[in-house]
C-alpha positions in Angstrom: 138.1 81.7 151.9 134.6 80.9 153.3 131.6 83.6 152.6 132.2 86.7 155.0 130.4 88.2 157.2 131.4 91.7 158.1 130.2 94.6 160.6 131.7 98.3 159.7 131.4 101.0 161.9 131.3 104.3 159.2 130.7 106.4 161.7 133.6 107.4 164.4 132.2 108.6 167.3 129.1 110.8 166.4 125.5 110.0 167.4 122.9 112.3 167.6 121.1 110.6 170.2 122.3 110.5 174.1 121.1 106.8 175.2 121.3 106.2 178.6 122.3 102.5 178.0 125.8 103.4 175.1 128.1 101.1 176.0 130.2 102.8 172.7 131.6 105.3 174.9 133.3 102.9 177.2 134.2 100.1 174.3 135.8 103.0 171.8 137.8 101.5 168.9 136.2 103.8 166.5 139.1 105.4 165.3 140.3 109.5 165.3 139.2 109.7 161.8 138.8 113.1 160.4 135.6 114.5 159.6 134.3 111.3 162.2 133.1 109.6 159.0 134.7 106.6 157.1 136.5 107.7 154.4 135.6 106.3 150.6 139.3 104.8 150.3 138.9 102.8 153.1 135.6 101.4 152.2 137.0 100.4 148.6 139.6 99.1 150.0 136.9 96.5 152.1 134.6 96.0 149.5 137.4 95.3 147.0 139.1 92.7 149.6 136.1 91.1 150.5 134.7 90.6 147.0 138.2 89.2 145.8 138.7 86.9 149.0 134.9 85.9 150.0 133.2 82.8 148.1 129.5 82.3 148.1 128.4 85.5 149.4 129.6 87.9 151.7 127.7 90.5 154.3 127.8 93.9 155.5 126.2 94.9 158.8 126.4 98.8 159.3 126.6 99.8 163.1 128.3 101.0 166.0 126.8 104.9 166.8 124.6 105.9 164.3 125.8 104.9 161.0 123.1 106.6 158.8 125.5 109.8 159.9 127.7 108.9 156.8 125.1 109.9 154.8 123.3 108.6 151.4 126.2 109.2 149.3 128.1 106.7 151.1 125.7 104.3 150.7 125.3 104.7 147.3 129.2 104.7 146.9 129.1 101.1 148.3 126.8 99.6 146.2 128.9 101.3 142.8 131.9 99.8 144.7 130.0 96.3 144.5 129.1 96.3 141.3 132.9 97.6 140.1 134.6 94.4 142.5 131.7 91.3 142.3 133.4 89.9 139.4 132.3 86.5 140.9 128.7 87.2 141.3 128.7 86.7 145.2 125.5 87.0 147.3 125.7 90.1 148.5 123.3 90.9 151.7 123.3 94.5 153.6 122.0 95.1 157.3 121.9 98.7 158.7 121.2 98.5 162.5 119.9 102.2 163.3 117.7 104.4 166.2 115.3 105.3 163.1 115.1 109.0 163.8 117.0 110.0 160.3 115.1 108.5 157.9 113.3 110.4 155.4 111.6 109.5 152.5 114.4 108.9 150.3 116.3 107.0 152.5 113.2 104.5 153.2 113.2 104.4 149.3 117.3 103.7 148.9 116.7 101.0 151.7 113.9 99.0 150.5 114.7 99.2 146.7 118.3 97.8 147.6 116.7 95.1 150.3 119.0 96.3 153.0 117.3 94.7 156.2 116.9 97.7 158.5 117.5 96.7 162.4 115.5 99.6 164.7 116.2 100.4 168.1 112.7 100.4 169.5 112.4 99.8 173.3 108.6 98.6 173.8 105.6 101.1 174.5 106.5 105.3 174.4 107.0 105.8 178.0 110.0 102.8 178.3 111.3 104.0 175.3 111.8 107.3 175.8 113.1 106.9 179.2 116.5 106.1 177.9 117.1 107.0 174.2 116.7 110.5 174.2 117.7 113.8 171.6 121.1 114.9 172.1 120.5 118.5 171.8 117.1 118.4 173.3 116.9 115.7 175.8 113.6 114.4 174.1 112.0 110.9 173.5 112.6 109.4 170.0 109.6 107.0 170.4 107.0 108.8 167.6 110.2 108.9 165.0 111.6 105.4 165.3 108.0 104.2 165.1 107.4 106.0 162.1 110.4 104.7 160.4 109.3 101.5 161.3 105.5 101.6 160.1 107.1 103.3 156.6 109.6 101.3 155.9 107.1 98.1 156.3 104.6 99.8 153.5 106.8 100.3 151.5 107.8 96.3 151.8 111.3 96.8 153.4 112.8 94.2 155.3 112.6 95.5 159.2 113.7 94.0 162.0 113.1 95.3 165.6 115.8 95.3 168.6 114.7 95.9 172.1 117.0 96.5 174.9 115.8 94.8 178.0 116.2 96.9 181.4 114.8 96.9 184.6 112.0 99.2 183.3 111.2 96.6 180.9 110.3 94.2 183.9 107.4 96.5 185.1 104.9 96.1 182.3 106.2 93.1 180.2 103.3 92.7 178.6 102.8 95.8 177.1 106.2 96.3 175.6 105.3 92.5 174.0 101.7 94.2 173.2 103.2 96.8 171.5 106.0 95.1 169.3 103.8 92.2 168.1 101.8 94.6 166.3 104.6 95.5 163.8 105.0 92.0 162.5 108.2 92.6 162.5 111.1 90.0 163.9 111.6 91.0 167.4 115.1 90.6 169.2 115.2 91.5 172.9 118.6 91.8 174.4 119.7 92.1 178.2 121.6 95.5 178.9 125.2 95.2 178.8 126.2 93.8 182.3 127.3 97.1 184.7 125.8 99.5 183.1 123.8 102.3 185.0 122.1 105.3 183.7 123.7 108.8 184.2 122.0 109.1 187.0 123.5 106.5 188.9 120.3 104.5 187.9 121.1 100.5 187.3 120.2 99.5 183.8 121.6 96.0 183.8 119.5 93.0 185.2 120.7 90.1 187.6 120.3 86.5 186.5 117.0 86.1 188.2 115.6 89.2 187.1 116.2 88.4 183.3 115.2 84.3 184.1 111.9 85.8 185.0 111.2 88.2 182.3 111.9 85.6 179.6 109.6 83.4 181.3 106.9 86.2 181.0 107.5 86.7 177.8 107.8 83.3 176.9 104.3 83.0 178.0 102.5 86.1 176.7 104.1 84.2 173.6 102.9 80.6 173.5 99.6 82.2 174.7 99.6 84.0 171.0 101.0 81.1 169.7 98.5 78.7 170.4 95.9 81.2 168.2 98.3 82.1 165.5 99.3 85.5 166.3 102.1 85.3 167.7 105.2 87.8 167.7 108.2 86.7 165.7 110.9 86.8 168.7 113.9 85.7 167.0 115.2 83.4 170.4 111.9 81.7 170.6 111.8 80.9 167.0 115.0 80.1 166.8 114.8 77.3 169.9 112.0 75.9 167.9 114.1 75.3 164.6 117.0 73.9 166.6 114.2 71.5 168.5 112.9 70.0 164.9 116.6 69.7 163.8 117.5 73.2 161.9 121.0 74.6 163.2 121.3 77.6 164.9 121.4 80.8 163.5 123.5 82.7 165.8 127.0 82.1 167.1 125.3 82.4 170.6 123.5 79.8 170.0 126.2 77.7 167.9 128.2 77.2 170.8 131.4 78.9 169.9 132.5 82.2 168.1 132.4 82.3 164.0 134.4 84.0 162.0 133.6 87.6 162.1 135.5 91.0 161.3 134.2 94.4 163.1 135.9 97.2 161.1 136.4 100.6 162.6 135.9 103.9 160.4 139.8 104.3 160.8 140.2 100.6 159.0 141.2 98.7 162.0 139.7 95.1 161.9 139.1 93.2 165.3 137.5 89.6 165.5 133.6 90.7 166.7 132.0 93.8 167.3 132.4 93.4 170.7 135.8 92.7 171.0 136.7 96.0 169.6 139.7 97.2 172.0 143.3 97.5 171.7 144.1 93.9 172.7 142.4 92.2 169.8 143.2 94.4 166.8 144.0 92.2 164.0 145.5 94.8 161.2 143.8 97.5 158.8 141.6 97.1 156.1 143.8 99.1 154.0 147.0 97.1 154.4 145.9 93.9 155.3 143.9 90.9 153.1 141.2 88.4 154.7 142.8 85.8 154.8 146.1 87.4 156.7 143.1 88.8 159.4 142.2 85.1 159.6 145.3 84.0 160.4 146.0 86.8 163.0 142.8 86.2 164.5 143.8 82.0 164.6 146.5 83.2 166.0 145.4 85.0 169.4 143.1 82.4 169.8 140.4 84.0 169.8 137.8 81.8 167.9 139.7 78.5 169.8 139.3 80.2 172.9 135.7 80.1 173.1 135.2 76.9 171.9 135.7 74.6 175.7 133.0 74.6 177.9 133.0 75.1 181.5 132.3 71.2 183.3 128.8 72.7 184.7 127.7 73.0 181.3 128.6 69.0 180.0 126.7 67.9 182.7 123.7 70.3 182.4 120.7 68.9 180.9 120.2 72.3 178.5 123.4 72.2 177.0 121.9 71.2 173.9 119.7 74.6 173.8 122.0 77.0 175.6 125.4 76.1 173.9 127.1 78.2 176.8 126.1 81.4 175.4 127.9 84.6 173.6 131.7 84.8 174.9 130.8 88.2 176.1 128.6 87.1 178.5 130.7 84.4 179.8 132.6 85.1 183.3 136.2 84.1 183.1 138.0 81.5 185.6 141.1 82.3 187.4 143.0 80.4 184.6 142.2 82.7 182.0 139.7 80.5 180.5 135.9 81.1 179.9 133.5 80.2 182.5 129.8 80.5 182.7 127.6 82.9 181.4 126.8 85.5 183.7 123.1 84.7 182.3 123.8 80.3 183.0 120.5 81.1 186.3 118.6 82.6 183.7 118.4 79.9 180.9 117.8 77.1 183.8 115.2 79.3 184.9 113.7 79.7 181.2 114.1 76.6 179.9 112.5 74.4 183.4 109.5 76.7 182.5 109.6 76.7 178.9 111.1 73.4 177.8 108.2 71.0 177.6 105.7 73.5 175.8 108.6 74.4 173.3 108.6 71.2 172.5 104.5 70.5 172.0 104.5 73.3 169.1 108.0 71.7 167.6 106.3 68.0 167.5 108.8 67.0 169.8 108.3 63.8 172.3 111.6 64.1 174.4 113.2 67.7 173.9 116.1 66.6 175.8 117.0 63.7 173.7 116.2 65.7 170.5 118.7 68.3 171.6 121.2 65.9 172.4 121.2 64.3 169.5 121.3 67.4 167.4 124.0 68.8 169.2 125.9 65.4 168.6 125.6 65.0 172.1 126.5 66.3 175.4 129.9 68.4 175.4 
C-alpha cells in the first residue's frame, strides 16, 4: 500500500465547549462507545494495521469533538504502540486539531517534544470569537484560553497551526480578524461555515457565494498589501495558489482536483472514506476486523474516490479550472443524475480569482497565469 493518511476521532461524542457552528451533532458517526472515549484495543489494532500495511510514512490527524478528552495517557499509549509496530521505520507525522482550552503545561510539553502539529480553533479578534465557541457549563468565551495555548505552545517551538471559521460576523471587520491572526506567525487556514448552518438562535452562520467571493477578496488584499513589505500572514490558500502558479502541486485534495485516499475512524472502530463522509452510507468496515488494504477495496468499490473525479462541463470551459480544480466534494451540489455538480462556492472563486489572479501571479514570477495553470494542470479538463 501507499503511505496513509488517517483522521481518528478518540473521542465519541463529548466536548466541553457548546459552539454555535458544530456540525458534529448533525454528522454523528462517532460511535456508542462506552466511557465515550476510544478504547486502547482499538487504537492498537490501527496503529498495528497501519504500520504493517503503510509504506513511506503514514499520518494521524486527531479530531472530531474535542479529542484532547481522551486524555494524556492515550497519547502516550500511541506513541509506545508506534514504537512496538514501526518495524519498517515509517515516517510517522501526528496532527491534533483542538479549541486549545485543555492544555496545560504538560500537555504543551508532550506536544512539542513529540512534534505533533497542533491545529487551534481561533476565530479572529475576542469579540468574534467568543460569539460562537462558548463554555459548555458556563456559556463563556474561550478567546483568552485558546490564545494562550497558542502564544505557549509557539515558545516553547511547537508546531501551531491556526483554523478560523469564516461567518457572517467575520465579514464585519475583516481586517481586524487578519490583524489579529498575522501576529502569531502562525499558518492561518480560514474556512467557510458549513453550508445551512445557523446558530441556536435561529441566527444564519453560513455565507452565500457572493458573500464569501467578497471576503476572500478583502483578505486577499489586506494580504498582498503585507506582502509587498514582507510581513505577510501565512494563509495556507494564498500560499498554496502561489506554489501551484510556480509549478509545485497542490497540497490539499481540494485543490488536487479529486478525493485522495483517506480513512476517518470513529472511536467505535468504524472506518469511512473522509472525515466528512462519516454516515451510515459510506461505512467501509472496522478497524478491528478489517486490514487497509480490504478498506481500499471497499472504498474502490462504492465509488467513492471515482466519483469525484468528473468535472461538471462549466468547469472544462472555465478559464480557473487550473486553480480551482472544482473544489472539496462536500461543497459540490449534485445534478439530478446523481453525479457531482458545482461547488456551491464556483461565484466565489470567479469572484476571487478576476480580482486576485494577475497580482498572484506578479509575486509568483508568472507572465501568463492562465497558461502556467494550464499547463501544470496538464491542461484544461
Amino acid at each position: 500500500m501507499p503511505a496513509l493518511n488517517i483522521y481518528l476521532r478518540p473521542v465519541a461524542g463529548d466536548c466541553n465547549l457548546a459552539c454555535g457552528y458544530c456540525g458534529y451533532e448533525e454528522t454523528g458517526a462517532l460511535g456508542p462507545v462506552p466511557g465515550g472515549v476510544m478504547s486502547l484495543e482499538t487504537l492498537e489494532a490501527v496503529v498495528r494495521r497501519a504500520m504493517e500495511e503503510a509504506e513511506g510514512q503514514c499520518g494521524f490527524v486527531f479530531q472530531g469533538r474535542e479529542p484532547m478528552l481522551a486524555g494524556l495517557d492515550f497519547y502516550t499509549a500511541l506513541l509506545g504502540l508506534e514504537r512496538k509496530y514501526n518495524q519498517k521505520h515509517l515516517r510517522v507525522n501526528h496532527v491534533l486539531m483542538t479549541n486549545g482550552t485543555l492544555t496545560t503545561p504538560k500537555w504543551g510539553q508532550f506536544l512539542t517534544k513529540n512534534r505533533f502539529r497542533v491545529v487551534v480553533s481561533l476565530d479572529g479578534h475576542k469579540g468574534l470569537h467568543n460569539r460562537y465557541r462558548v463554555d459548555r457549563q458556563r456559556g463563556r468565551g474561550t478567546f483568552a484560553k485558546a490564545a494562550t495555548t497558542v502564544q505557549v505552545l509557539q515558545n516553547q517551538g511547537g508546531d501551531v497551526q491556526i483554523s478560523a471559521v469564516v461567518t457572517p460576523g467575520t465579514l464585519a471587520d475583516v481586517k481586524k480578524a487578519y490583524g489579529l491572526l498575522r501576529g502569531y506567525g502562525a499558518e492561518v487556514l480560514f474556512a467557510p461555515c458549513a453550508a445551512g448552518h445557523s446558530s441556536p438562535g435561529g441566527e444564519r452562520l453560513d455565507l452565500t457565494p457572493e458573500e464569501y467571493g467578497g471576503f476572500l477578496t478583502e483578505l486577499f488584499d489586506l494580504w498582498y498589501r503585507d506582502k509587498l513589505r514582507s510581513r505577510a500572514a501565512n494563509i495556507q490558500y494564498f500560499t498554496q495558489l502561489l506554489m501551484m502558479l510556480q509549478g509545485g502541486p497542490p497540497q490539499t485534495c481540494a485543490l488536487y482536483g479529486q478525493c485522495i485516499a483517506n480513512y476517518a475512524v470513529a472511536a467505535d472502530g468504524s472506518v469511512y472514506p473522509c472525515q466528512y463522509y462519516c454516515q451510515p452510507g459510506w461505512l467501509l468496515g472496522n478497524a478491528g476486523q478489517d486490514s487497509f488494504r480490504d478498506l481500499a477495496d471497499r472504498q474502490q468499490a462504492l465509488g467513492f474516490i471515482q466519483g469525484s473525479i468528473g468535472q461538471d462541463q462549466a468547469c472544462g470551459r472555465c478559464q480557473y479550472m487550473a486553480f480551482c480544480r472544482g473544489g472539496c466534494r462536500k461543497d459540490r451540489l449534485q445534478n439530478p443524475d446523481g453525479t457531482l455538480g458545482l461547488s456551491r462556492y464556483c461565484q466565489s472563486y470567479r469572484i476571487f480569482f478576476d480580482h486576485a489572479l494577475p497580482r498572484l501571479a506578479y509575486l509568483a514570477g508568472v507572465q501568463n497565469p492562465l497558461e502556467a495553470g494550464a499547463a501544470e494542470a496538464g491542461g484544461p479538463a
